[in-house]
C-alpha positions as CSV (number, residue, x, y, z in Angstrom):
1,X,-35.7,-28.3,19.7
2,X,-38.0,-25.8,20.5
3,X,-36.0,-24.1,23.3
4,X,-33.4,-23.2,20.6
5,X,-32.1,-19.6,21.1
6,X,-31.0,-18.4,18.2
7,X,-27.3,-16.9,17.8
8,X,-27.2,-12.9,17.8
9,X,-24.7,-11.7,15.2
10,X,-24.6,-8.4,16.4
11,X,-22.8,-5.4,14.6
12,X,-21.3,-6.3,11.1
13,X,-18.9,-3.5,11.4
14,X,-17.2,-4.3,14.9
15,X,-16.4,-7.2,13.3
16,X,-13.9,-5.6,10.6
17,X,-13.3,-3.0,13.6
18,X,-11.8,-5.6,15.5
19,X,-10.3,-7.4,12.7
20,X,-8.3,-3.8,12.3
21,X,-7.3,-3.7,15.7
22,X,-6.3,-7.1,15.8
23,X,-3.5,-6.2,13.0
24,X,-2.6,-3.0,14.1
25,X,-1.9,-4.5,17.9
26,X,0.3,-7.6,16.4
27,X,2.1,-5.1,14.0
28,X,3.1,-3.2,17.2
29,X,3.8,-6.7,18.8
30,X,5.9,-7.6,15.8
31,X,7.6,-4.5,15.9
32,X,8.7,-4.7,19.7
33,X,10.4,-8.3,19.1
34,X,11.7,-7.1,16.2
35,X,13.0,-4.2,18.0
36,X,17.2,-6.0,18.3
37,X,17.3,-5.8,15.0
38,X,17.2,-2.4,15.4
39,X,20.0,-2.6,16.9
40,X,22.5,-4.0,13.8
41,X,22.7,-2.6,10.4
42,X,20.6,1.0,9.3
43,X,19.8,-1.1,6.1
44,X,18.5,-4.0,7.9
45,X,16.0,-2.3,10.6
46,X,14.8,0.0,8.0
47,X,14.4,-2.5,5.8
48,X,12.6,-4.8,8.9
49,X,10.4,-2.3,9.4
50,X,9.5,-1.4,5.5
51,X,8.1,-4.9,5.6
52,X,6.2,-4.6,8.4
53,X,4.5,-1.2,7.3
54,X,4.4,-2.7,3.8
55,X,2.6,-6.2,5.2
56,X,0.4,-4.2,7.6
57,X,-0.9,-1.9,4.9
58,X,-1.4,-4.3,2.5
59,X,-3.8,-6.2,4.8
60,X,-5.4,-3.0,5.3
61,X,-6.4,-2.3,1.6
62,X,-7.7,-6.4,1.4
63,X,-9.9,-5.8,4.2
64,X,-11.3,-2.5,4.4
65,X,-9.8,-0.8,0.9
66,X,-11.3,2.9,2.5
67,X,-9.1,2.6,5.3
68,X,-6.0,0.9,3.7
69,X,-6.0,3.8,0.8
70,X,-6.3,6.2,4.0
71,X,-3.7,4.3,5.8
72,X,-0.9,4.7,3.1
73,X,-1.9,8.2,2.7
74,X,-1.8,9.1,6.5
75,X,1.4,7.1,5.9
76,X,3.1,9.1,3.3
77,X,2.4,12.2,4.7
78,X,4.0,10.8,8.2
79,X,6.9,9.1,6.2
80,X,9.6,12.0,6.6
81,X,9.0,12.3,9.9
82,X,8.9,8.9,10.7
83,X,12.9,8.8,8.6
84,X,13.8,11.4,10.6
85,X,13.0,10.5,13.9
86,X,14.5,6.8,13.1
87,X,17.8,8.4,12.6
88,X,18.9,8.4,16.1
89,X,18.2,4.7,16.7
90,X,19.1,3.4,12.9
91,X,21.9,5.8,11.2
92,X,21.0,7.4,7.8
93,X,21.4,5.8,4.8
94,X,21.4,6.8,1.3
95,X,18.9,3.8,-0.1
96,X,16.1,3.9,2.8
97,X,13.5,1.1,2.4
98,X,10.3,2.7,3.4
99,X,10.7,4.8,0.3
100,X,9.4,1.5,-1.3
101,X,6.8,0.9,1.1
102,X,3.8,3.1,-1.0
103,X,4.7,1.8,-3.9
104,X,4.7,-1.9,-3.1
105,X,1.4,-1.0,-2.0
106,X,0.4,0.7,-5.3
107,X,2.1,-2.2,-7.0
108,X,0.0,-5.2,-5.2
109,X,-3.5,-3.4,-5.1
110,X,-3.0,-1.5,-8.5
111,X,-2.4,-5.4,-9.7
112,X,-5.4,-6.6,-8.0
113,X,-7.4,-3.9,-9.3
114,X,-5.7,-3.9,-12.9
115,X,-6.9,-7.8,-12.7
116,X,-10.6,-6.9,-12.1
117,X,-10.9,-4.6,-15.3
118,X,-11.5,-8.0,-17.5
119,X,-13.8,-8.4,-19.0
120,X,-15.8,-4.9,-17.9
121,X,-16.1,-2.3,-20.5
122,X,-13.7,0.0,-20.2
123,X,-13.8,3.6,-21.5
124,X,-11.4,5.3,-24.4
125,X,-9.4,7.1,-21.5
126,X,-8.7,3.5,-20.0
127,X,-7.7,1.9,-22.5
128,X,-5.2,4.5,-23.6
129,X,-4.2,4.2,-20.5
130,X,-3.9,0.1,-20.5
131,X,-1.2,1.1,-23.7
132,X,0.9,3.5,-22.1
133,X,1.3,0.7,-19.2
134,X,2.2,-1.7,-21.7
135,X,5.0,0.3,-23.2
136,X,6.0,1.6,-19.5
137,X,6.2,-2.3,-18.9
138,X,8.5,-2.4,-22.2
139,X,10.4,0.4,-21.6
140,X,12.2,-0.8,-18.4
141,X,14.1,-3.7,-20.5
142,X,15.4,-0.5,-23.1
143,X,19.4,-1.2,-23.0
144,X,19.7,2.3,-24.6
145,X,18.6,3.9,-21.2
146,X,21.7,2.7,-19.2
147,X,20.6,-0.9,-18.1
148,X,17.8,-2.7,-16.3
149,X,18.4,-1.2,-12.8
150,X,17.6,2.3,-14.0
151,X,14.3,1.1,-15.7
152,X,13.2,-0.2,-12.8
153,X,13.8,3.1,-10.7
154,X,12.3,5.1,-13.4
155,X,9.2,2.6,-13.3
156,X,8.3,3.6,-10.0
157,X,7.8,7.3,-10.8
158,X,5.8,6.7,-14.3
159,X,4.0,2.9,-13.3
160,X,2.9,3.6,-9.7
161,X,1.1,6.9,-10.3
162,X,-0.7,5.3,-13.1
163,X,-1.4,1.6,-10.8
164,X,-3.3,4.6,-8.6
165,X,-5.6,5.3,-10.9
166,X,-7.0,1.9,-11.4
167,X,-7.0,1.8,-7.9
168,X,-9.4,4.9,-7.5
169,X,-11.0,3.6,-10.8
170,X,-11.7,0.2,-8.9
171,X,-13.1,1.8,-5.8
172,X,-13.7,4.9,-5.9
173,X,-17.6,6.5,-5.7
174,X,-18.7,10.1,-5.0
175,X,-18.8,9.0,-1.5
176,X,-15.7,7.5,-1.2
177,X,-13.9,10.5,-3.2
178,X,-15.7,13.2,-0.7
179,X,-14.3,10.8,2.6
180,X,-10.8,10.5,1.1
181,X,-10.8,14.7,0.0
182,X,-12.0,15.3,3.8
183,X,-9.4,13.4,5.5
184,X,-6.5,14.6,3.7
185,X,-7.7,17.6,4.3
């Protein structure tokens, strides 16, 4: 055993490089066979591809949550455009899906990161904040406010921001905040 050559690893980071670039080429490849249903009902191809978008940048904050927190914002800065050029393939409509696609992604990551406060200390600001969530939470079941449907609407404008912020509390350093400030830049 003494001719054993041992096995070079090699870069760490072309690893999660091509891991990236594996997902982004089968989300194009999904998105080409997916293309005939295109084709049908606006609701449905906007709604195919909000899924897509939503799954691909999901996957993005898992792996690499730098890129996937760039991703979304690259992607909601590129989201009226993206409506707008759909429009001659897919005809308008009035409830467009990949209005929810940022805030599913808020929703799962904001969860996971929400999940990892436990048992860590948490500051006064925090915890506040943990109570305002609670009574957010509580608020969408109101029947005064015009039913459950309209809680759930106004959720996504008061819950989501605040998901964001134990986001950027979860990952966030001055290094990070100084990456994510120059690229939106």
């Amino acid at each position: 055993m003494a001719n054993v050559i041992p096995i070079h690893q090699g870069n760490p980071g072309a690893g999660r490089l091509r891991n990236i670039l594996l997902i982004g080429g089968a989300s194009v490849v999904g998105l080409g066979a997916m293309a005939p249903a295109f084709m049908g009902a606006p609701l449905a191809g906007r709604g195919v591809l909000a899924a897509v978008l939503m799954l691909l940048l999901i996957v993005l904050v898992r792996m690499s949550p730098s890129v996937g927190i760039n991703a979304t914002l690259i992607y909601l800065v590129g989201m009226g455009w993206l409506r707008r050029a759909m429009t001659p393939y897919v005809d308008w409509v009035d409830t467009d899906p990949l209005l929810a696609v940022a805030p599913g992604v808020a929703l799962v990551y904001g969860g996971v990161a929400l999940w990892n406060t436990r048992g860590k200390s948490l500051s006064k600001y925090t915890k506040h904040l943990l109570a305002l969530l609670i009574l957010m939470v509580l608020e969408i079941f109101n029947p005064i406010q015009g039913g459950i449907g309209v809680g759930i609407f106004g959720a996504v404008f008061y819950i989501v921001p605040i998901l964001w912020f134990f986001v950027g509390r979860e990952m966030m350093d001055v290094n990070r905040l100084d990456s994510l400030l120059r690229t939106v830049q």
